[in-house]
Structure formats: structure tokens, C-alpha cells
C-alpha positions in Angstrom: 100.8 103.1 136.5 98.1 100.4 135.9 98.5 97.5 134.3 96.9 96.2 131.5 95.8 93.1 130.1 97.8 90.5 128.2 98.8 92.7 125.0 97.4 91.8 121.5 99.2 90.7 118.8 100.7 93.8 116.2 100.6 91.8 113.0 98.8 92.3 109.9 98.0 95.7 108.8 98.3 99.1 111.3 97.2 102.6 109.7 99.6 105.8 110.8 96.3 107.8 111.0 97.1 111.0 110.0 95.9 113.6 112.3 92.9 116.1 110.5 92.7 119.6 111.0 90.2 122.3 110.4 91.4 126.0 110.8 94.2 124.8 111.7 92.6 122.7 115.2 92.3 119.1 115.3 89.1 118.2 113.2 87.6 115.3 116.0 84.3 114.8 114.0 87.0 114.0 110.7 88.9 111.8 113.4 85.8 109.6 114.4 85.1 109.8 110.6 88.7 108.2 110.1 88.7 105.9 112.6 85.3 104.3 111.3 86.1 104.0 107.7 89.3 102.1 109.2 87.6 99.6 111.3 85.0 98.7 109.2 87.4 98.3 106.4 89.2 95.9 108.7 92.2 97.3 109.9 94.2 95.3 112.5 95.5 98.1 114.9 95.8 102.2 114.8 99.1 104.2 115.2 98.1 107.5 116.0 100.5 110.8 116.4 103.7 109.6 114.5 105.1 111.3 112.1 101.6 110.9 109.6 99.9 112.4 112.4 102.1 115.8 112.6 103.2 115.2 115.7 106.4 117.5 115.1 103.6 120.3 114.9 101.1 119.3 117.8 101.1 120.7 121.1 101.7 118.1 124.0 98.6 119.2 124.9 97.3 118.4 121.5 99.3 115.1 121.4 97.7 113.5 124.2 94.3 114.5 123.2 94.6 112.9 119.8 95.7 109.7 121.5 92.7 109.8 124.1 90.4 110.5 121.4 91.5 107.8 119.2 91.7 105.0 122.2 87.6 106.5 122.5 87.0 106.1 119.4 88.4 102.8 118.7 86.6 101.5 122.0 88.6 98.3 122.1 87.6 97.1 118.8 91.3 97.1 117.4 94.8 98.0 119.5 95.8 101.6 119.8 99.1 102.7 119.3 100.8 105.9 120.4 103.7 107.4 118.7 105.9 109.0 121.9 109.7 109.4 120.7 111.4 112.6 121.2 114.8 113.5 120.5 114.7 114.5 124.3 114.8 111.3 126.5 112.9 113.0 129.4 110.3 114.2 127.1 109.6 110.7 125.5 109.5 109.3 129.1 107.1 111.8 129.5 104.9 111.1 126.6 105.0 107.2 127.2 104.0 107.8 130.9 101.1 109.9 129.5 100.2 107.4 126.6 100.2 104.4 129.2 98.0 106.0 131.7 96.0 106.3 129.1 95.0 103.1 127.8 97.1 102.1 125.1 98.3 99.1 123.8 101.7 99.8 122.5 104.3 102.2 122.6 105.8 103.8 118.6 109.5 105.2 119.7 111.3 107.0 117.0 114.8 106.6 117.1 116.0 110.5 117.9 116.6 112.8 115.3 119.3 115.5 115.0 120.8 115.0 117.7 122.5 111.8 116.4 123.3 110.0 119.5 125.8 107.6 119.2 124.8 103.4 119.9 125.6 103.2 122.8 123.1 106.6 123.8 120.6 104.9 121.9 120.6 101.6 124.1 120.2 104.1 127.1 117.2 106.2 126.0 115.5 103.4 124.9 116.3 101.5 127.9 115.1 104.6 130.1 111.9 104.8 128.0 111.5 101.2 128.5 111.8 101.1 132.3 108.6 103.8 132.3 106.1 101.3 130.9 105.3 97.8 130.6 103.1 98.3 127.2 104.6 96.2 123.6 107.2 98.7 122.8 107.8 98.8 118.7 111.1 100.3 118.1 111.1 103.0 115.0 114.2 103.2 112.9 114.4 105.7 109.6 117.5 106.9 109.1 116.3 109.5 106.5 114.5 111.6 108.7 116.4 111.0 112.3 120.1 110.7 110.6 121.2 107.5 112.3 119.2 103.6 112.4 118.8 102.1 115.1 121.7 98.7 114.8 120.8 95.4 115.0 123.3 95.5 118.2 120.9 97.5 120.2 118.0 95.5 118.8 119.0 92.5 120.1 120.5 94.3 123.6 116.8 95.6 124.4 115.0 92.4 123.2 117.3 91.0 126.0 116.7 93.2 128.9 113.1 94.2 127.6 110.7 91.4 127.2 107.9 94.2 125.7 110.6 95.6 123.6 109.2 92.8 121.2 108.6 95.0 117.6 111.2 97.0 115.5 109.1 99.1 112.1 111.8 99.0 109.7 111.7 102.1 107.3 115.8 102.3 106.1 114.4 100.8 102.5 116.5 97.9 103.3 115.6 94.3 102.7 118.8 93.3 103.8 117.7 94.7 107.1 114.8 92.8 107.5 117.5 89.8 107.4 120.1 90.9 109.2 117.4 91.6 112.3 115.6 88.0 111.8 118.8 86.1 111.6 120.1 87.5 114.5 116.3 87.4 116.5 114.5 85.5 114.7 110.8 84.5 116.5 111.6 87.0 119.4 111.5 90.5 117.3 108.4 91.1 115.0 109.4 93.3 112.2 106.7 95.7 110.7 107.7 97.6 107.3 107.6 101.3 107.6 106.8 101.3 103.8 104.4 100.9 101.5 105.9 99.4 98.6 108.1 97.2 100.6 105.8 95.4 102.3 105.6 92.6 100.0 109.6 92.1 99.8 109.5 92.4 103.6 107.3 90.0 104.3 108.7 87.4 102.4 112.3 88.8 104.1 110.2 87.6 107.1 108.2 90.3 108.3 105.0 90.1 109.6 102.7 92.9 108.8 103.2 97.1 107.7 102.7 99.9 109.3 100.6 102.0 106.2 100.7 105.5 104.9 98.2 104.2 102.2 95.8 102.2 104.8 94.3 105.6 105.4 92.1 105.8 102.3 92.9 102.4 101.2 92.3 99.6 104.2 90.7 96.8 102.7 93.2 96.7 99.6 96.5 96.8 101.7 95.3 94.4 104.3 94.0 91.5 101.4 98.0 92.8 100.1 99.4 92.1 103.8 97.2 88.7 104.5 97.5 87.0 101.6 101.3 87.5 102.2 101.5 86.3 104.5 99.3 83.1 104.3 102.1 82.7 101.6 100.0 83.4 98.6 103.4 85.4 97.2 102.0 85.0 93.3 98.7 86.4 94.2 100.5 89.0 96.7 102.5 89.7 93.9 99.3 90.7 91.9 98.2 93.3 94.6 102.0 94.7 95.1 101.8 95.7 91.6 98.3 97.1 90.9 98.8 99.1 94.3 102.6 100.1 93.6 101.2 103.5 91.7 99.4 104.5 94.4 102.1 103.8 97.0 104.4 105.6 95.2 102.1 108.9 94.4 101.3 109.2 98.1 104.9 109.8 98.5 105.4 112.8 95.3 104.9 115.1 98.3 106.6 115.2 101.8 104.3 112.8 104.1 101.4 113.2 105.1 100.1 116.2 102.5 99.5 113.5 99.5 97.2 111.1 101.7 95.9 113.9 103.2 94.7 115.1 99.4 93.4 111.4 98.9 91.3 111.5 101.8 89.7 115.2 101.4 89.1 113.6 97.7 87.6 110.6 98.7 84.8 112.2 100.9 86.7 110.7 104.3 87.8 113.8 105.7 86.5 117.3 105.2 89.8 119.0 104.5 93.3 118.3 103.3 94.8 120.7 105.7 98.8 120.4 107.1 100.7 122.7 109.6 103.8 124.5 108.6 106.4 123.7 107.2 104.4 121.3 105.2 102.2 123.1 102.5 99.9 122.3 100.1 101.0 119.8 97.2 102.0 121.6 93.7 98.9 121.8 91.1 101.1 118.9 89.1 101.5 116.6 92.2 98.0 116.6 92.9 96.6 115.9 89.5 98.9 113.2 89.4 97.7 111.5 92.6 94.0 112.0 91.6 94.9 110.7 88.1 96.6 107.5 89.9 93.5 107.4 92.2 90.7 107.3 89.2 93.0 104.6 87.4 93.0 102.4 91.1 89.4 102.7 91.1 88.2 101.2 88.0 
């Protein structure tokens, strides 16, 4: 596998793109469409195909093409990252091999879901993913879809043996987590929230950037959110937190990604709101809340 380049920095604010369909086929032309709104908006980096791009419902086929289209589209401008966990080891191995030889910059690795390995067989599949690529690999623990997090113990066993195991997005809802993994890291793991509305408390936990839901439709209002934040502006942080906190919150009355999915279709960005089963379309009181939340964000 080729090497590549001395890696960018994943800081700041990085959009899970969701992943648009049409008749239920990948819409490209709503991709490009995507990817442009985000980079002129100013979006620091691109996640494509985790769980906000419906990767449980694509095709491998269909995975890798989303993540070659997006590193196209992109053309260098901002990293590309490529969601490649699995629940199956060899699979993820796999995918990352795929995702490497094809350009990107980092590696998104889900802990594994249902099976519920114990810590011990998480250190090993990461490891084994690890020893496939030399790409930033950013660790993915949410225990509310996988079933089990991913323990500061392993963390700090895979920083060790990994020097591009170097990024942990932290979606357990936890603050206390965001300590626990800086006071036993500190400078040598860079934590990205996995949430929206915990960004702010994150950050000042010691994080150093998000990895959005909302940045989809809303990239230059979460990224002045994330960088002023960080700069240590926490008062007028505070004051973005709370007149985005609606929206973050709507964009989750629905299993993730149909809500964002609505906000884009509304906002002109994307042509249709379309998911794959088992996710269906929000309920007629979901959606008028989210557009009602929307108008109110946009006066």
C-alpha cells in the first residue's frame, strides 16, 4: 500500500456527510452538491460512510464508491475520512485496506457492535486493523448503538503500540469521559465529540473539535461554535451552544440520519430526503417540529 504524505491535523469541525439517495441509488450529483456547500462553508475535514452515511445499508461495492467519490470531490481541499469498522475484524481490515488504497487521510473505526467483544478482543481487532494501514486512525466509541465503549485501558494500550492510533470520537454522552481519557493521555490522544450538543462541554473537558450531525446543513454556524471554543471565547461559545441547542436536539427527534436528511431536502441542498430500510420517513409531527426549529434558527 502506498504511503502518503505527512497527515493533516483532525481538529476543528468534521461533517459525517450523510450519504444521498435517489430511487433508492446513491444520488452523486446531490453528493458533489454536499460536498460544495461544505467546503465553501468552511468545514475542516469530511467523514464519509459512518453511521450518517448508512453504511449499515450500503453495499461494499457502494461503500467504496462513496468514499472514492467523496476523496474526488473534495480534491484535496479538506482531509477525507472513511468510516471502515465492522463487527467482523476481517471485514474492517478489508475496508481499511480498500479506503487506504484509496487516498484517504484517516481511518473512522467503530467499536463492534453486537457481538460485544470483551477488552481484551477489542485491543486485538483494533490492533489487527491498525497493522493494515499507516493512515491517522480515530477510534469510535458509542456504547448505545455497539453495546460496549471502548475503555480508556485500550486507549492508552493502542496509543502505545500505534503511533497513528492518535484520535478517539467520544459519543458515550459522558463528560467525565472526555477527562478520564485526557488525564490519562493527555497531548498524545485528540478527542473529537461525537455529539452535537456536547461539543461545547467537551471542549472545555479538553477536546479539540466535533465530529457533526448538524455540520451538514449548518457548517459555518457549528464551526464559528467549535473555533471560538476553542480560542477560549467560552462566554461567547456559550452564546452559539445555546441558540444552536434547538436545532441539535431536533435533528435527533428521529433515529440518525432521517432528521438532517429532512433539513437538507428543505434547505434546497439535496434533492431528496430519502433513507434505506429499516429507517423510514420522520412522523408528520417530527418533521413540523424540525422545520419549525429551522424557520426560528433562521431569523
Amino acid at each position: 500500500m502506498a504511503k502518503k504524505t505527512a497527515p493533516r491535523s483532525l481538529t476543528g469541525t468534521l461533517t459525517a456527510l450523510v450519504t444521498p439517495f435517489k430511487k433508492q441509488q446513491v444520488a452523486y450529483g446531490d453528493l458533489e452538491a454536499l460536498i460544495e456547500f461544505q467546503i465553501k462553508g468552511g468545514i475542516d475535514g469530511l467523514v464519509a460512510v459512518g453511521t450518517t452515511g448508512e453504511s449499515p445499508t450500503l453495499t461494499h461495492e457502494e461503500h467504496m464508491q462513496v468514499v472514492q467519490a467523496t476523496i474526488e470531490l473534495a480534491a484535496g481541499r479538506v482531509p477525507v475520512v472513511a468510516g471502515t469498522g465492522s463487527n467482523s475484524t476481517r471485514e474492517a481490515i478489508g475496508l481499511t485496506k480498500l479506503a487506504h488504497d484509496a487516498g484517504v487521510d484517516a481511518i473512522l473505526l467503530v467499536a463492534p457492535y453486537y457481538n460485544k467483544p470483551s477488552q481484551e478482543g477489542l485491543f486485538l481487532h483494533f490492533s489487527a486493523i491498525a497493522e493494515a494501514t499507516d493512515r491517522p486512525i480515530i477510534l469510535y466509541s458509542i456504547p448505545s448503538r455497539c453495546g460496549i465503549e471502548i475503555g480508556v485501558g485500550v486507549v492508552e494500550r493502542l496509543r502505545a503500540k500505534y503511533p497513528h492510533v492518535r484520535y478517539i470520537k467520544e459519543a458515550g454522552g459522558s463528560v467525565d469521559r472526555v477527562d478520564q481519557i485526557k488525564q490519562a493521555l493527555g497531548k498524545d490522544i485528540t478527542v473529537l465529540s461525537g455529539d452535537d450538543s456536547l461539543t461545547l462541554p467537551f471542549i472545555a473537558a479538553g477536546a479539540e473539535g466535533v465530529i457533526s450531525v448538524a455540520s451538514n446543513l449548518y457548517v459555518r454556524e457549528v464551526a464559528k461554535l467549535v473555533s471560538t471554543a476553542l480560542k477560549g471565547d467560552l462566554p461567547a461559545a456559550t452564546k452559539e451552544h445555546r441558540r444552536l441547542y434547538p436545532i441539535f436536539k431536533a435533528l435527533f427527534n428521529e433515529p440518525n440520519p432521517v432528521p438532517i436528511k429532512l433539513a437538507l431536502h428543505k434547505a434546497g441542498i439535496i434533492s431528496r430526503p430519502d433513507v434505506r430500510l429499516p429507517l423510514c420517513p420522520a412522523s408528520a409531527e417530527n418533521r413540523s417540529a424540525l422545520f419549525r426549529i429551522m424557520a426560528e434558527l433562521a431569523r
